[in-house]
N, C-alpha and C positions, 0 to 999 in steps of 0.2 A: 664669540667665535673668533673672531678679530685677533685679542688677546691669543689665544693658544695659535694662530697660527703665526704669530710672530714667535711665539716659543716655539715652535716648530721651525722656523727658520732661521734661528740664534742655534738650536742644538745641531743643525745640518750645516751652518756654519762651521761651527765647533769641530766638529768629524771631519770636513772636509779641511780646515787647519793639522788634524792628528795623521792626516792623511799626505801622499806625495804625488796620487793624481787618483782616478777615477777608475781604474782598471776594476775588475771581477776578480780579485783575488783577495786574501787576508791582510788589513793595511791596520789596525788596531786593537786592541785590545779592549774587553769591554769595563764597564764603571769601577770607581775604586774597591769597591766591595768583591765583586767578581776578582780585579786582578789580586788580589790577595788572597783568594779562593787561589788563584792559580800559579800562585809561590808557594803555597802550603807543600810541604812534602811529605809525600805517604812515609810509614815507616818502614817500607821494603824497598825502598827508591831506588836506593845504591843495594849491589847483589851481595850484601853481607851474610849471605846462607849460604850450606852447601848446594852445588849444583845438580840438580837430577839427572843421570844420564837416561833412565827409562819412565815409561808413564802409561798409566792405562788409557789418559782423555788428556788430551791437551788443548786448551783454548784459548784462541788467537784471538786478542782485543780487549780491553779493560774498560768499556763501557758498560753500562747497568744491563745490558743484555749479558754480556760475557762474564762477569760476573757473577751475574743469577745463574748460568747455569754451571758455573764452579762450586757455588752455595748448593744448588740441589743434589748435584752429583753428592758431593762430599759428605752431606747430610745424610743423602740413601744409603750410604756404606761403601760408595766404589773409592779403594785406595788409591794412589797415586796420582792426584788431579792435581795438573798444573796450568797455572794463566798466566800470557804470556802477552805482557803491554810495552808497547813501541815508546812508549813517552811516560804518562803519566794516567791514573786511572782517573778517568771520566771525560780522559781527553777524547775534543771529535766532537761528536753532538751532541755527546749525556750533560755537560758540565754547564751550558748554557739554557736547556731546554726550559719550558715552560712550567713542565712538571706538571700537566694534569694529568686527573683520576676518573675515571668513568666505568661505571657496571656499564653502561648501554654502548652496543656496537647492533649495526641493521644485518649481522651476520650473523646467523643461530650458534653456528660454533665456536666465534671469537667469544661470545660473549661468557663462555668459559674461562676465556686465556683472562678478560679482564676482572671476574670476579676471583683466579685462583691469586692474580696476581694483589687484589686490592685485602681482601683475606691476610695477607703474606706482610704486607706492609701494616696490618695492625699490628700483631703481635711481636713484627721484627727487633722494634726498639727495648721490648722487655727480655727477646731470647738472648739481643748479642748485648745489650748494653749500652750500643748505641744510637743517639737521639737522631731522630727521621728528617723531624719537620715536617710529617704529614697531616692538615687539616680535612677534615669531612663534614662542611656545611651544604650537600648537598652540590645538585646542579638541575637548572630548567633551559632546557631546550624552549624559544620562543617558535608560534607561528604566527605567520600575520596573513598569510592566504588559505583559502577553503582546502587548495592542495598541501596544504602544512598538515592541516587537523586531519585530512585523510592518511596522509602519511602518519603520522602519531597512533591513529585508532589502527593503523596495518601492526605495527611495530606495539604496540600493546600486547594483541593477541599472540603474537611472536614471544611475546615476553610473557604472559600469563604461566605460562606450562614449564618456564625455568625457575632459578632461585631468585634472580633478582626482583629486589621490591621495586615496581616503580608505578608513577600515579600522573593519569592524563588531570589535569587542574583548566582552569576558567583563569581568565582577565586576572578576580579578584584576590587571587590565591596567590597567583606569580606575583600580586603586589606587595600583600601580604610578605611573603618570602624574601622580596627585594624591592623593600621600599621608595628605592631610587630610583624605579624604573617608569620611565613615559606609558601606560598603557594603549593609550589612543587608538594605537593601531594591533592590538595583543590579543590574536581570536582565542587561544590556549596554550598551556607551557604541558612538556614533556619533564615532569619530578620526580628526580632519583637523589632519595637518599642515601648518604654513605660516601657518594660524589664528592671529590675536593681537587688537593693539591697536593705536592710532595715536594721538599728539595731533591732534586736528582743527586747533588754530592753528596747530600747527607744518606742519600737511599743506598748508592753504591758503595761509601767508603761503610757501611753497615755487612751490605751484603759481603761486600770485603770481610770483615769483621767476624761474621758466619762463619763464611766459607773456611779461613784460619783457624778457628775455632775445631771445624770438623775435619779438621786435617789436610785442605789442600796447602798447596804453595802458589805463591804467587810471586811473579818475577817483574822488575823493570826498572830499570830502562832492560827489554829484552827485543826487540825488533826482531821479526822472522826473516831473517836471507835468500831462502828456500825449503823448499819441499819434497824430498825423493819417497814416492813408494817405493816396497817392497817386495819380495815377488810372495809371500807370506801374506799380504796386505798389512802393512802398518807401513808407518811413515818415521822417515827420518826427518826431524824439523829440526833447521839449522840456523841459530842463533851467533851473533860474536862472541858469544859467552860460551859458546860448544854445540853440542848436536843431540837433542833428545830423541828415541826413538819411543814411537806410542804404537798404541790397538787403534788409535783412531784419531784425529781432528776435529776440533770444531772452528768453523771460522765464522767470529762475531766481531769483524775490523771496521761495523761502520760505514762511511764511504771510504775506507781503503779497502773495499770487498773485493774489487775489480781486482785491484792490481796482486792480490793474495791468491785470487781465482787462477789469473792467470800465470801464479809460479806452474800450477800442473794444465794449465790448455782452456782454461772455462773463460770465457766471455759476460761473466753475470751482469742480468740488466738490472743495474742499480745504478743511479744519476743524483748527485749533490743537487738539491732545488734551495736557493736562499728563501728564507722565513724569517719575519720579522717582527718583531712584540714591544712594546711600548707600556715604561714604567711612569708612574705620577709621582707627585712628589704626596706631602699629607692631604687628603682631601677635609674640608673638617666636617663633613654634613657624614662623612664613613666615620671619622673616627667618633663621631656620636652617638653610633651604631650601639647595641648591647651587645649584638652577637654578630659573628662573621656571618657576610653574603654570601648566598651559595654562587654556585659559576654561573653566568648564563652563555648561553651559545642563542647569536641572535643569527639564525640561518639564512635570512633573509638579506640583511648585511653583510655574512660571511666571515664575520670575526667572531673568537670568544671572549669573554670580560672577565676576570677575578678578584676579587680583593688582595694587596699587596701589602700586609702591615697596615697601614691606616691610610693607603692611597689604592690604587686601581693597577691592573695590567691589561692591556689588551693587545690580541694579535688577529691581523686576517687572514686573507686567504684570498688574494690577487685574484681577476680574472684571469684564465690562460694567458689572452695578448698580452699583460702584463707581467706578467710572474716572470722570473731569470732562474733560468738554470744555469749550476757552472758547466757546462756541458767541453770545459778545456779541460776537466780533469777527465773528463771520459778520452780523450784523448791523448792527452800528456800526462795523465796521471797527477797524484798529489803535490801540493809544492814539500817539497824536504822540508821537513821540521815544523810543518803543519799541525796544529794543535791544542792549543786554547787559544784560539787566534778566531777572530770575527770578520764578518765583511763590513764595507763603509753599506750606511744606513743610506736609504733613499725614499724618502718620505711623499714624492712625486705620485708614488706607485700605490699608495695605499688611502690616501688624503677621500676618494669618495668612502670610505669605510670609516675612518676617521667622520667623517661628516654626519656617515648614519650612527656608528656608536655614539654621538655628541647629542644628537636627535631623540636616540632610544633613553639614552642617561644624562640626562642636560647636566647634572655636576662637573661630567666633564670638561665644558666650553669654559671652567673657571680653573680646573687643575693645569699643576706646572708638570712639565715633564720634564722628569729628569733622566730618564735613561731609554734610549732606541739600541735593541738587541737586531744584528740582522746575522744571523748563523747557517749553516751550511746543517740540512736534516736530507737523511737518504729516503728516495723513492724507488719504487719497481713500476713496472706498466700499468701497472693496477692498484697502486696504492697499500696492496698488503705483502708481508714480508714471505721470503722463501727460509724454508724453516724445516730439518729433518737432512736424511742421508742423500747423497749427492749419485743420480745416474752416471756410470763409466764410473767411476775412481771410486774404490771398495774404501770403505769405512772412509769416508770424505764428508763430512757433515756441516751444515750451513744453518746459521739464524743473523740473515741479512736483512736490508732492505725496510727496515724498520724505519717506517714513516712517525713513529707514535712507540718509541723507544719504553719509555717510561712507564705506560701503563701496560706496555704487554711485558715487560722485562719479567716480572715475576710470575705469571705465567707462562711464558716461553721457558724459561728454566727450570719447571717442573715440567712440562708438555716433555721438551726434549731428555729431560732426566732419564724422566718414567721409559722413553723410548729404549734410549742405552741400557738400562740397565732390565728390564726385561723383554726387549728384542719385538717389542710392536707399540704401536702409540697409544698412550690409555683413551682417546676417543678419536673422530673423525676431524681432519683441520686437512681436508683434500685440498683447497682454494687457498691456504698456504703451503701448499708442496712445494718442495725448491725444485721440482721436475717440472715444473707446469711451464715452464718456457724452452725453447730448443733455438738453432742456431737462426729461425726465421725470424727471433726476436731480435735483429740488427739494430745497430746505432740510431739508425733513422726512425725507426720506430719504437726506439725507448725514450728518444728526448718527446715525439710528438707526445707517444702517452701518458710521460711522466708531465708535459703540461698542460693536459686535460686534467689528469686526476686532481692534479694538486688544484685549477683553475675551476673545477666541478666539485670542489671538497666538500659546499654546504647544498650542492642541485636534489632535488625531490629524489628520494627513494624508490622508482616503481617496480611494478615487479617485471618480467621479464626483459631488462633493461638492456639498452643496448649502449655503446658508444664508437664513434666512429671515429676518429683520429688515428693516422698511422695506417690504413686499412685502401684496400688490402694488403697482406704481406706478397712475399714470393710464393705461399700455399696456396697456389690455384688449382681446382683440379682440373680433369681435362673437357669442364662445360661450363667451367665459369662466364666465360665471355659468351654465350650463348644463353644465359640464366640472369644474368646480372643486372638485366634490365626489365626485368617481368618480374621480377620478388621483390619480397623485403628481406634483405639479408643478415643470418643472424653470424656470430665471430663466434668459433671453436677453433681454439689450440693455435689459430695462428690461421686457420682456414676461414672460406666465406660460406655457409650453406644459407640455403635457401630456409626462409621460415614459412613465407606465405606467397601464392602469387599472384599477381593483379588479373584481372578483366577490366575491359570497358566497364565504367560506371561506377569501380570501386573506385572508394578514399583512402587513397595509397600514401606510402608512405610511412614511416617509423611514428607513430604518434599512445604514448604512452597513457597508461590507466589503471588506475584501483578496480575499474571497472572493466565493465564487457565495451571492448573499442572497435577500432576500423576492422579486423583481423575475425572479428571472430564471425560473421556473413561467411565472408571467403573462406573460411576455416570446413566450417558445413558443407560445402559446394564440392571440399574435395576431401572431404571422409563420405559421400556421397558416392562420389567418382569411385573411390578405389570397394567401397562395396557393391557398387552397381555395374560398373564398368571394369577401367584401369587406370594406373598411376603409376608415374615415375618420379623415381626420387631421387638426389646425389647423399650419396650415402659414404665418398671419396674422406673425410672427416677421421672417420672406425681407423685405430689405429693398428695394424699389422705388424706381426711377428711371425719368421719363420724359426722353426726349433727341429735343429733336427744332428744325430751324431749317434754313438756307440749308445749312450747315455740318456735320450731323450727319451724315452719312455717311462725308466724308471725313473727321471728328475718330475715330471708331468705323473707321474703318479703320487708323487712325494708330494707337489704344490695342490696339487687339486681332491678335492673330496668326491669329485665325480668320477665312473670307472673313463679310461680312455675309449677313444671310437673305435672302432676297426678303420684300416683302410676301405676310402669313398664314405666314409660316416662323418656325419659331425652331432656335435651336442654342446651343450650348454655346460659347463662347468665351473666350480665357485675357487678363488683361494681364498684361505680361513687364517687367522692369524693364532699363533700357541693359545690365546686363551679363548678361542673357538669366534670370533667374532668374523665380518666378510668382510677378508681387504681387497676383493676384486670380482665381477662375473665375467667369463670369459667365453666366446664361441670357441670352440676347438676341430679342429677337421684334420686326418689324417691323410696328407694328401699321396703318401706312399709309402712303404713301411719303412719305422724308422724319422717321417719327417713330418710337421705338424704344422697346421696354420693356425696363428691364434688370433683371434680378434675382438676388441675390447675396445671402448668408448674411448670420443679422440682427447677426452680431458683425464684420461688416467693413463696416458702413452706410457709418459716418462718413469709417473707413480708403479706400475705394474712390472715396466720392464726393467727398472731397478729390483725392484723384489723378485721377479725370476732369475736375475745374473747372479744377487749375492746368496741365494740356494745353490745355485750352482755352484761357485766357485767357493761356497763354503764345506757345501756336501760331494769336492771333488767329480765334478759330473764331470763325461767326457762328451761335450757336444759344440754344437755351435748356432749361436743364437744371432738374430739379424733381422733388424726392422726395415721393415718396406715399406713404411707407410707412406711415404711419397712417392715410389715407384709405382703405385698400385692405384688405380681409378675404382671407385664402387657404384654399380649404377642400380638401384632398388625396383622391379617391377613387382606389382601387388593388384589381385584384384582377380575377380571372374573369367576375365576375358584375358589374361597376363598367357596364359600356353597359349592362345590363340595367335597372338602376335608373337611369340619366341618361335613358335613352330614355322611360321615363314619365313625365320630368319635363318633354319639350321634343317643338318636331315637328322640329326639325334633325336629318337623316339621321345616326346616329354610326354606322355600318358601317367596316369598313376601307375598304372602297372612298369613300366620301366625308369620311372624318375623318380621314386620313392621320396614323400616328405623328409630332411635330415640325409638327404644324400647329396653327394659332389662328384659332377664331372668335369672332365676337359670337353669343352663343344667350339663350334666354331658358329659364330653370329654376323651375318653380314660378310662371311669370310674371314671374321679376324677371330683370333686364337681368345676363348675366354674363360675364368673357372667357373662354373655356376655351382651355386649353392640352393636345393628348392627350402628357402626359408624365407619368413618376413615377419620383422617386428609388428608387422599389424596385424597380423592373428589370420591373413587373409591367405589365400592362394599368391603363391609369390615365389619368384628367384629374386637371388643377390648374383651378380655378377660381378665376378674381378676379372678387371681387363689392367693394362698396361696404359699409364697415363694420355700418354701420343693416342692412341686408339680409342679413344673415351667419346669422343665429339662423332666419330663414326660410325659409332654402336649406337648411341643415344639416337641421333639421326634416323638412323633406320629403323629404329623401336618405332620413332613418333611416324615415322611414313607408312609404315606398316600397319599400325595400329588406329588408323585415321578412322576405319568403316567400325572399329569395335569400340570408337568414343575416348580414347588414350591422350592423356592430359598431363603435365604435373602436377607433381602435391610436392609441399613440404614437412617438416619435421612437428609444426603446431599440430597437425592432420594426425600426424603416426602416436603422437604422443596420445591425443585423445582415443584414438583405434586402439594402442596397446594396454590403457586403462580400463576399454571397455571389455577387452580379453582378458583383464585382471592377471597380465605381465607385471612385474615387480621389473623394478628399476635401480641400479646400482646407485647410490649417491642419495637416493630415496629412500626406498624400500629399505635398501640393508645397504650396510658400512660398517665402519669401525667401530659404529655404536651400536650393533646389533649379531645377535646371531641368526646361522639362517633356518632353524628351527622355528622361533619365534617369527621370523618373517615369513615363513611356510613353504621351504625348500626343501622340503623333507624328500619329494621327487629326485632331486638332486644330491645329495647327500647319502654316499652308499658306506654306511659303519660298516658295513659286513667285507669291506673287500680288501682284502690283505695286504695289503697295503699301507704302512703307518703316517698315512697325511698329515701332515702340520694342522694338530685341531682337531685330532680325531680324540685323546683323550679327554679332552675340556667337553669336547660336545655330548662325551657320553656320558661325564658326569653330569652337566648339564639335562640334559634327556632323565639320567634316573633321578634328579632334583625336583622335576618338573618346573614349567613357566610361568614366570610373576608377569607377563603381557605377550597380547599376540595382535599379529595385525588385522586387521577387520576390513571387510569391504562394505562402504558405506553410500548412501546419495543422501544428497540433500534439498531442502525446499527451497531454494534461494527468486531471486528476484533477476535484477542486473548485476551478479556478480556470481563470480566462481573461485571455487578454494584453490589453491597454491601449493599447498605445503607446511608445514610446520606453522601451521593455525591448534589454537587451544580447541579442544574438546571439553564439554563439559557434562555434569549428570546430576542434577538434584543439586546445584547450585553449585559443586565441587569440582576442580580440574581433575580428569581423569586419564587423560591423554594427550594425542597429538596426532593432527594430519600431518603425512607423509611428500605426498600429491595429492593433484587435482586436476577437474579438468570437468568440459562440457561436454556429456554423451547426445551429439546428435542423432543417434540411432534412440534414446529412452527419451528425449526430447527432456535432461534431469542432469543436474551436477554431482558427478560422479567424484569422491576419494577413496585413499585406504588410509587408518589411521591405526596407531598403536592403542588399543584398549587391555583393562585389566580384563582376563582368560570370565571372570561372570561376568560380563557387561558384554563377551563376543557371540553369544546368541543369536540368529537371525531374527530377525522382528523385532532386536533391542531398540531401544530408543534414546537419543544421545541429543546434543547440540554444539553445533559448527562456530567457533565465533569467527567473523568476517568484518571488520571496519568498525568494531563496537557493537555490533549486533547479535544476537545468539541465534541461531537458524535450525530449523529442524531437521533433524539427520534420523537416518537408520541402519542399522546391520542388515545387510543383505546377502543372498546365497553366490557365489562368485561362480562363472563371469557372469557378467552382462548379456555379454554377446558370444556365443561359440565361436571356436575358431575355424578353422576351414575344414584342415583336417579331423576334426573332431563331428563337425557338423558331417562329412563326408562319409565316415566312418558310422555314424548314426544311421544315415541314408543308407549304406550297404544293407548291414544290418537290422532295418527295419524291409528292405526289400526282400532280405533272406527267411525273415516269417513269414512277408507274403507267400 
C-alpha cells in the first residue's frame, strides 16, 4: 500500500509541476495519448462546405449527446439537420469520460434510454464503418450489507417485466466472473450481461460518421453568438459564419448549457461537478486473464473498477463534504476557449476509496498509476438530465444535464428523435422533463443538490425516498410554518408537503425501508380519521392554470377527450397524445363562461403547461393562459364530519341538495373570500378549497378550531394515496401515461368519442377500440407479510411474466395490500389468480371486483335509493 501511495504522490507532484497554482479551473491537458486525441482534426473542422442559411433542427453542441441526436434525426428522414460545435467534436465532457455501459438504471423508464442506447452501439460500427471500441464483458454490482441484497431483490423484480437480462449471483459467482476480487466481505453481486465500456471519441466521431452519411451537416469551429425567435416560432441562430434560421433548436452544449440558456432568458440548473478516474499502468495478474473483467461497481466504496487494456481504471464518487463543484462557472460562465482542457487532479479527496478499492482488489496495492483524469461532467438537482421541448419558448428543445453522457447518448437521440418528428414522445421519461424545475430552482439550491446527488451517487435505493439538501425552496405554502414541525415532509416541485404526522409516542422521523417502517401505524390512524371523522390536508403543491379568452373553449375541447363542464361544473379530464396514449389528467372547472381552472399534479406543472401553450399557439387560439400556482393556497377537507365544520365557517347552504358533488362556488370561510370545489381525491365527503396564499394560515386555523368537537386532525398525502387506491382512482404517472392508453387503463367514463369535437387522439383511440386490447388494468390484493407493493413490481402466472404492478399500497379499511396491475385481457377475470414478486419472493395475488371501498357519493346515492324502495 505504501508503494502505490508514493506513486500517488510522485504523479500529484507531476501535475502540480504542469500546473501555475492550484486554482479550480483548467491548468493541463490530460496524458500523451489523450493530447493527441485532442490535435486530431475532424474532417469538417475548417467550414470548407457551403453554408446553410435554413434548417429544419439545429443542434447546439458536438458532444455524444448532440450528435446522437443529429444521427437519429437524419436517419428518421428529417432533412436539413445541422450541428453546430464551438470547438471541436467531443469537446467538454464526452472526450474524456469513462465511457461506461450499463442496461441497469433504479428507474423503470431510463432503463429504456440505456438498453436503446447500448443496442445502437452494437451494431454502429458495422452501419457507419467506423470502429467504437465498445467491450461487453459484462458488469456486477457488489453488496456487502443486508440493505445491498434488499435493494438488488427490489431492483430485480423492477427488472423481471422489462427486456433486460439481469441475474441476482452469490459470493461465488462474482468470483467466478472476477477472479481478482476479495470476497470476504461479498453478500451478493447484481449481473448484467452485455454491460462494458465504449471510447466516447470513438462513439461520437461514428455517430458523426452516421449522421454524414444520412444527410446532416455538421459545422465547426461554429460557436452560437445568439438566439432571436420568431414571431412564426423558429429561430434565427447566429453564428460568425452567418445566421441559420430553423423550425426548432436543440441545445446539447454540455456545461455550456447555462450560458446558451440564457441567450433567450432560461436559468438552467446544470453545475460542472469535477470527477475523477485513475488509470494503471499493465497489471500482470489482468493481463493473464483469458478474458476481459466485467465492471464492478463496489457501492459500498463508491467507486466503479474496469479493465483498461491490461491494467485497471477506477473512479469514485466523493462524499458530499468533499466533492468540488466549479460552481465559478455558474457564475462567470465558462472560461473562453475551454475545451479539451482538464482540472489539476487532487488525490487528498478520493484516497479513502482508493483504500477501499486496494482492499476489495488487492492487485491494486502493487499497480503503477499512470494517469489521474479529473474532468468537469454536468449535474442537475437530481442527477438526471432535462431532456424534451422547453416551457415559454416555442420549439426550444433541451438534452442537458447529462451526468452519465455516454450511456444515455444513444438513447436520448432516439427518445428525442422520435419526439420531433412525430410530435409526442414514443414512451413516458416524465422525471427527465426539462420543465420539472422553475425559477425556485435558484443557485443556492442547485449547488447544494448537485452535491448531494453526486456525494449520494452509490446511497441505498428505497423506495419512497426522500432527500433533504437545499430545502426548503421559497415554495412555501401558506401552512408550512405551522405544519413543519408535526410531519415528515415529503419535496414536490420545489414545494414541502406533508407526508405523515407525528403523535406522542410515534418514531418520527424520515427513516427508510423495503419494508413496512415508522409511517405506516401513523398512516392507519389517519385514513381512520378521515373515514370516521375529518381531515385536513395541504393540498397548495396541485399545480393551477387559468385559461380563459375568445378561444378557450374550443382550444380545451381540442386538448381534452372529456366534454367541457358547464359554468360552476367541474370534472375530470384526460389530454391524449396523436397516437391515443395520456399525456396528462386534469381537473377542469368552469369558473365563468369563457374562463377555466385547471388543475393537475405539481410534478407535471411545466410538463402540461407546455403542451397547452404549443396547441394554442400552434392551433392559432385566441386566449390567455396563466399559472397561479403560487398565488393560490389549497387546503383539502375530507371525511363525515367535513360540512359540519365548513358550515360554521360560512352561511352558504353546503347540503347535498345545494352543493352538489363536482360543483364550484365562491363562499366566504372565516370571512375570507374562497373557491370551493365539493371534491376529494379520497373518495370521501370532501371540499378542496382555493384561497389566496396570505389567507391560507387563517382558514386552516379556523377549520381546526371549528372542528375540535367533530374530532378534525391532519392527514397527509401517504393517507390519501392509500384512501384513493382503495376507491380504485387511477393515478397519472401510474395508472396511465405516455405508456398507456386510457381505454386500457379504464377511462372509458372519461373518454367521450362521440363528441364533436376532433380531440388530439380521438382517431388513434378509435382505432384502437375497434382493434381491441392486448392488456388491461386489474384491481388486485395481495397476501403479503411485512411488506407492500410499490409499483412496477413483476407479475407473474404459471411461472411466466405476465405483467406488472402499477401502484400499491396498504388497505386499512380490508386490513390486505391493495394494487392495480397491467394483465393480459384473460388473466383480468375477477377471482383470477396471479403472483406479486416483492424482494425475491412471489406472493399471492388476486383479481378483484373494483373498488374496494365506495366512494361517498356513490355510497350516498345507494342510501337514497335503497330508502326510495323502502
Amino acid at each position: 500500500m505504501s508503494r502505490v501511495l508514493n506513486l500517488i504522490k510522485i504523479h500529484a507532484r507531476r501535475d502540480l509541476a504542469a500546473c501555475a497554482g492550484r486554482a479550480r479551473l483548467p491548468l493541463r491537458t490530460i496524458c500523451c495519448t489523450s493530447r493527441k486525441r485532442a490535435q486530431e482534426s475532424d474532417a469538417s473542422s475548417a467550414l470548407r462546405k457551403r453554408w446553410k442559411d435554413t434548417a429544419d433542427t439545429v443542434i447546439i453542441g458536438g458532444g455524444c449527446v448532440g450528435v446522437s441526436v443529429a444521427y437519429h434525426l437524419a436517419k428518421g428522414g428529417v432533412k436539413d439537420v445541422v450541428l453546430l460545435e464551438k470547438s471541436e467534436l467531443t469537446a467538454g465532457s464526452t472526450w474524456h469520460a469513462a465511457g461506461l455501459t450499463t442496461y441497469y438504471h433504479p428507474g423503470i423508464n431510463l432503463k429504456k434510454v440505456h438498453y436503446d442506447s447500448i443496442k445502437l452501439y452494437e451494431r454502429l460500427e458495422a452501419e457507419t464503418g467506423q470502429a467504437v471500441g465498445f467491450h461487453q464483458p459484462g458488469s456486477v454490482r457488489i453488496a456487502a450489507t443486508q440493505a445491498r441484497v434488499d435493494e438488488m431483490k427490489y431492483q430485480m423484480t423492477r427488472t423481471h417485466w422489462n427486456v433486460t437480462e439481469q441475474h441476482m449471483i452469490g459470493p461465488e459467482k462474482v468470483h467466478e466472473l472476477f477472479p481478482l476480487l476479495n470476497v470476504d466481505k461479498v453478500l451478493a453481486g447484481l449481473y448484467t450481461p452485455g454491460d462494458g465500456h465504449i471510447d466516447p471519441y470513438s462513439l461520437t466521431m461514428a455517430l458523426a460518421a452516421g449522421a454524414r452519411m444520412y444527410g446532416a451537416q455538421i459545422y465547426n469551429p461554429a460557436p452560437v453568438s445568439g438566439l432571436r425567435p420568431t414571431a412564426d416560432g423558429k429561430w434565427d441562430v447566429q453564428t460568425p459564419h452567418g445566421t441559420i434560421r430553423a423550425n426548432r433548436i436543440v441545445n446539447a452544449t454540455g456545461f455550456w448549457a447555462r450560458e446558451v440558456g440564457k441567450m433567450i432568458g432560461f436559468d438552467h440548473p446544470t453545475i460542472p461537478v469535477h470527477h475523477q478516474y485513475v488509470v494503471t499502468a499493465t497489471v500482470p495478474q489482468v493481463k493473464a486473464l483469458e478474458k476481459e473483467l466485467p465492471v464492478i461497481r463496489d457501492l459500498e466504496g463508491s467507486y466503479y473498477l474496469r479493465q483498461e487494456r491490461d491494467g485497471l481504471l477506477f473512479g469514485p464518487y466523493e462524499k458530499m463534504e468533499k466533492m468540488v463543484l466549479q460552481d465559478s462557472w455558474v457564475r462567470d460562465g465558462v472560461p473562453p476557449g475551454f475545451g479539451k482542457e482538464l482540472f489539476e487532479s487532487d488525490l487528498d479527496r478520493i484516497m479513502e476509496h482508493v483504500e477501499m478499492a486496494m482492499e476489495m482488489v488487492p492487485v491494486l496495492k502493487e499497480a503503477d498509476i499512470i494517469n489521474i483524469v479529473s474532468g468537469p461532467i454536468t449535474y442537475t438537482p437530481d442527477l438526471l438530465p432535462m431532456v424534451g421541448p422547453h416551457q415559454g419558448a416555442r420549439n426550444y428543445w433541451t438534452a442537458i444535464g447529462f451526468g452519465y453522457g455516454v450511456i444515455h447518448a444513444g438513447g436520448i437521440g432516439k427518445f428525442l428523435s422520435d419526439w420531433i418528428r412525430n410530435g409526442e414522445p414514443p414512451y413516458d421519461l416524465i422525471e427527465c422533463d426539462t420543465n420539472r424545475y422553475g425559477k425556485w430552482s435558484d443557485v443556492a439550491f442547485l449547488c447544494a443538490k448537485a452535491r448531494e446527488s453526486y456525494g449520494f451517487n452509490n446511497v441505498v435505493g428505497y423506495p419512497k425516498e426522500e432527500r433533504f439538501a437545499g430545502r426548503p425552496t421559497h415554495r412555501q405554502s401558506g401552512v408550512y410554518e405551522l405544519l413543519k414541525d408535526k410531519a415528515s415532509m415529503g419535496f414536490h416541485a420545489g414545494w414541502e408537503q406533508p407526508h405523515w404526522f407525528y403523535k406522542p409516542g410515534d418514531d418520527t422521523g424520515y427513516k427508510p425501508s423495503f419494508r413496512r417502517t415508522n409511517w405506516f401505524g401513523p398512516v392507519g390512524r389517519e385514513c381512520k380519521l378521515v373515514m370516521e371523522k375529518v381531515g385536513v390536508i395541504d393540498l397548495t403543491p396541485f399545480a393551477k392554470f387559468i385559461v380563459k379568452g375568445k378561444d378557450s373553449l374550443k382550444l380545451l375541447d381540442r386538448l381534452f377527450a372529456n366534454n367541457m363542464p358547464k359554468v360552476g361544473l367541474t370534472n375530470v379530464s384526460h389530454m391524449l397524445t396523436p397516437s391515443g396514449k395520456v399525456f396528462a389528467e386534469v381537473t377542469i372547472t368552469q369558473l365563468a363562461p369563457g374562463e377555466f381552472l385547471l388543475i393537475t399534479g405539481s410534478g407535471s406543472e411545466g410538463h402540461d403547461l407546455r403542451w397547452i401553450e404549443a396547441e394554442a399557439a400552434d392551433g392559432g387560439h385566441d386566449v390567455d393562459i396563466s399559472n397561479v400556482t403560487e398565488d393560490m393556497g389549497v387546503l383539502g377537507i375530507a371525511g363525515p364530519n367535513s360540512r359540519k365544520v365548513l358550515q360554521k365557517l360560512t352561511d352558504e347552504d353546503l347540503s347535498d341538495a345545494a352543493f352538489k358533488f363536482l360543483h364550484c362556488k365562491s363562499i366566504r370561510l372565516a370571512g375570507v373570500p374562497v373557491r370551493a370545489i365539493r371534491i376529494s381525491y379520497t373518495g370521501e365527503l370532501g371540499w378542496e378549497l382555493y384561497i389566496e396564499q396570505k389567507n391560507m394560515a387563517t382558514v386552516y386555523q379556523a377549520m381546526m378550531e371549528a372542528g375540535k368537537d367533530e374530532g378534525i386532525d391532519n392527514f397527509g398525502t401517504y393517507a390519501m394515496s392509500s384512501l384513493r387506491l382503495e376507491k380504485g382512482f387511477r393515478g397519472w404517472g401510474a395508472e396511465m401515461n405516455c405508456d398507456t392508453n386510457p381505454l386500457e387503463a379504464g377511462l372509458d367514463y372519461f373518454i367521450k368519442l362521440n363528441k364533436p369535437a376532433d380531440f388530439i387522439g380521438k382517431a388513434a383511440l378509435q382505432e384502437i377500440k375497434a382493434k381491441g386490447l392486448k392488456r388491461k388494468l386489474s384491481y388486485i390484493t395481495l397476501d403479503t407479510d411485512d411488506i407492500d407493493p410499490e409499483g412496477n413490481e413483476t407479475v407473474w402466472h404459471n411461472g411466466k411474466v405476465v405483467g406488472n404492478t402499477t401502484s400499491g399500497a396498504y388497505s386499512y379499511s380490508s386490513q390486505q395490500s391493495l394494487a392495480f396491475a397491467y394483465l393480459p385481457p384473460e388473466l383480468c377475470s375477477v377471482g383470477q389468480k396471479v403472483e406479486v414478486e416483492l424482494l425475491g419472493r412471489k406472493y399471492r395475488a388476486m383479481v378483484i371486483q373494483e373498488p374496494l371501498v365506495l366512494t361517498e357519493p356513490t355510497r350516498t346515492r345507494l342510501q337514497k335509493k335503497a330508502k326510495g324502495k323502502a
